[in-house]
C-alpha positions in Angstrom: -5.2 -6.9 -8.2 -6.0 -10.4 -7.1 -5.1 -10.8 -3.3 -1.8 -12.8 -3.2 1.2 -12.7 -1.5 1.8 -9.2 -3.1 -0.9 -7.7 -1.6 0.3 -5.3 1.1 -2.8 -6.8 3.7 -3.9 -10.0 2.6 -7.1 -10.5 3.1 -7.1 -14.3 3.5 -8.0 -15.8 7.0 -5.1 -16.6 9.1 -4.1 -20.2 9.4 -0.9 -20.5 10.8 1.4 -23.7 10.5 5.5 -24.2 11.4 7.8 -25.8 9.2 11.3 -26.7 9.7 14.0 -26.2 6.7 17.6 -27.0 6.4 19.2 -24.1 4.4 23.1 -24.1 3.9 22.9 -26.4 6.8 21.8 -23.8 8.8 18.6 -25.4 10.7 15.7 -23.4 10.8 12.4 -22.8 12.4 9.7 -20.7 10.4 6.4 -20.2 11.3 4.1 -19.5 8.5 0.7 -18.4 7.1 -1.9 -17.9 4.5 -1.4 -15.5 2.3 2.6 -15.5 2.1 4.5 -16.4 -0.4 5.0 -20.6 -0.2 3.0 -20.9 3.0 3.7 -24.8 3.2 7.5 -25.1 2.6 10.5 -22.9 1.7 10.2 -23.2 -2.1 12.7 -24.7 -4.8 14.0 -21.2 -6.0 14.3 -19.6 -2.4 16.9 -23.1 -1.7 18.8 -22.4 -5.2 19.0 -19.0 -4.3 20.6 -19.8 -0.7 22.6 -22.7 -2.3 24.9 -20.1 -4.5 24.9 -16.8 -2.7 28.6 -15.9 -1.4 29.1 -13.9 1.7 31.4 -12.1 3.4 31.1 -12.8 7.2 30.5 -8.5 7.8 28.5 -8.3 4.4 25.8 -5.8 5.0 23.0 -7.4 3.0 19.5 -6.5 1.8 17.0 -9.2 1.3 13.9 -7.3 -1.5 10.6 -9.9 -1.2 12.1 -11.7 2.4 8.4 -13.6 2.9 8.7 -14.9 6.4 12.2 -14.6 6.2 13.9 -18.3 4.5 16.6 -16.2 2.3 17.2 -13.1 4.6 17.2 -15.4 7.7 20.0 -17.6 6.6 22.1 -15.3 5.0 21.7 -13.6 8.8 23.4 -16.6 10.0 26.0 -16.9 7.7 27.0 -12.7 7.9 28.2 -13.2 12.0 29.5 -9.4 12.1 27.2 -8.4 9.6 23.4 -7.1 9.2 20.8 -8.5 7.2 18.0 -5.6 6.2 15.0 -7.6 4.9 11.7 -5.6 3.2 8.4 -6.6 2.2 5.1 -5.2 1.1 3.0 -8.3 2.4 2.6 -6.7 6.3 1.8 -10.3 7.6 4.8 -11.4 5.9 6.9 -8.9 7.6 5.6 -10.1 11.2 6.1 -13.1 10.6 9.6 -12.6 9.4 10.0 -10.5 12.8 8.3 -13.9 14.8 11.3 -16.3 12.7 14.2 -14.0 13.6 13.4 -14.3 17.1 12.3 -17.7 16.9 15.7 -18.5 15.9 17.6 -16.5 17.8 18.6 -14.4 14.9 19.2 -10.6 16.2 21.8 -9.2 13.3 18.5 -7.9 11.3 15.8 -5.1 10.6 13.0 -6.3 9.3 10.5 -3.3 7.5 7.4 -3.5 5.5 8.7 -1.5 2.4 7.4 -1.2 -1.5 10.3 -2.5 -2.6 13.3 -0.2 -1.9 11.2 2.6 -1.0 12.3 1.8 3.3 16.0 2.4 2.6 15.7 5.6 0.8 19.6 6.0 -0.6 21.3 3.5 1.7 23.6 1.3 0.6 24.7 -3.1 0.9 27.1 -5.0 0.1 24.8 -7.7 -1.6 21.1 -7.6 -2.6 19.2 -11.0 -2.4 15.6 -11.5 -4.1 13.2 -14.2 -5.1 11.4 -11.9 -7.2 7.8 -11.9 -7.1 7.0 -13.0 -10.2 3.7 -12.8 -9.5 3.3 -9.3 -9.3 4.6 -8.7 -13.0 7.5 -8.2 -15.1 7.3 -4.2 -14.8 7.8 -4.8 -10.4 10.5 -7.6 -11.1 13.0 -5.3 -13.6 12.1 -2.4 -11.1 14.1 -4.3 -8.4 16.7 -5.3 -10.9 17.5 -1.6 -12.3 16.8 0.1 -8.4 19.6 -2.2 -7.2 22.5 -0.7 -9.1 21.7 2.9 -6.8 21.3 0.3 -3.5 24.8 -1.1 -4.0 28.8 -0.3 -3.3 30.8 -0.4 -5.6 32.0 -3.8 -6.0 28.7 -4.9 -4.4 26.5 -7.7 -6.1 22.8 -8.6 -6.9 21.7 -12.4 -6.6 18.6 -13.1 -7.8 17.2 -16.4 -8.7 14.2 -16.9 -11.8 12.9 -19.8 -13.3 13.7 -19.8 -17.1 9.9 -20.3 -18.3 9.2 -17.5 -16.1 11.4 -14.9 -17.8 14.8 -15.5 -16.4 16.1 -15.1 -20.3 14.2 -11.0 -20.1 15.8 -11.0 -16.7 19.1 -11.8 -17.8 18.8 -8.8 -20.5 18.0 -6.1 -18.4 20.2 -7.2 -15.6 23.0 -6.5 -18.5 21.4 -3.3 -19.5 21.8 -2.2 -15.8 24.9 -3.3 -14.4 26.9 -4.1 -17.9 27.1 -7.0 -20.1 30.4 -8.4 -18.6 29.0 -7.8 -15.2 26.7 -10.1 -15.1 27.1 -14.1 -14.7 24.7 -17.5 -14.0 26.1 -18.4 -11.1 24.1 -21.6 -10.7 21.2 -23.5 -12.1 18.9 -26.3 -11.0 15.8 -27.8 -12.1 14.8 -24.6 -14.3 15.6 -22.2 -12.0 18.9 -19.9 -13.0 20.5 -17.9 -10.2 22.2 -14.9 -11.8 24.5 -12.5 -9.8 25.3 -9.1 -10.9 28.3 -7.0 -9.6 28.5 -3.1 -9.2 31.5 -1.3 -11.1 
């Protein structure tokens, strides 16, 4: 495999820089690096994503491909009495995200390097958030849409957001195989990107 953000230890030099965003007018501080996902800016999906998500102010929430921590981050913020679990296989994305959550203040997280779900074992959220890397294939993207359904309550939901050239129509599909056909809504769209949420029976 190429060495991209999906690598577990990218091998590209280290060249750190720190961006600001404004995400559900939450501002943030985010230091970031080569080899991450959208090293110079939070990316267009990762602010549709954010845009649409609905929370409950305990939510416990699990953020599947966090980066350095734009989507888990923010959704920390807007979960007060809640907990944000955030997993990533990149290991310089996951310090990173550990750097931002402290750089903002953020403290209602846990922040693991994990192949997908693998650091939760059987636990449980209330919402699942991901920006799927698309990056790393079609066969790694339905794998976090179909291990979902065991990593939610009942009740709980799956956001994810997918740009339609990208497969969001594939996505769509298997998200109904999984969760049910009247499960599953777009729950916004913008510029090409479709964010699609998914509820637990």
């Amino acid at each position: 495999m190429a060495d991209h953000y999906y690598s577990q230890q990218p091998s590209a030099r280290s060249d750190r820089k720190k961006i600001e965003a404004e995400l559900r007018g939450q501002k943030l501080q985010f230091v970031s690096d080569s080899g991450v996902f959208s090293r110079d800016g939070v990316d267009y999906g990762s602010r549709v994503l954010v845009e649409h998500i609905e929370l409950g102010q305990q939510d416990r929430v699990l953020d599947v491909g966090c980066g350095y921590g734009p989507i888990g981050l923010t959704a920390a913020r807007l979960v007060p009495r809640g907990h944000v679990t955030m997993l990533d296989v990149n290991e310089r994305a996951v310090a990173l995200s550990r750097e931002n959550a402290a750089l903002n203040g953020i403290g209602n997280v846990d922040i693991q390097v994990s192949d997908l779900y693998e650091a939760v074992g059987g636990r449980t959220f209330d919402v699942i958030l991901s920006n799927p890397p698309i990056r790393a294939g079609k066969a790694v993207v339905h794998r976090i849409l179909e291990e979902a359904v065991s990593h939610l309550n009942p009740g709980g939901s799956l956001w994810i957001v997918i740009q339609t050239k990208q497969g969001a129509p594939s996505a769509r599909a298997k998200l109904e195989a999984c969760f049910g056909e009247d499960q599953v809504t777009e729950a916004g769209k913008d510029k090409g990107y479709r964010v699609y949420r998914a509820i637990k029976a």
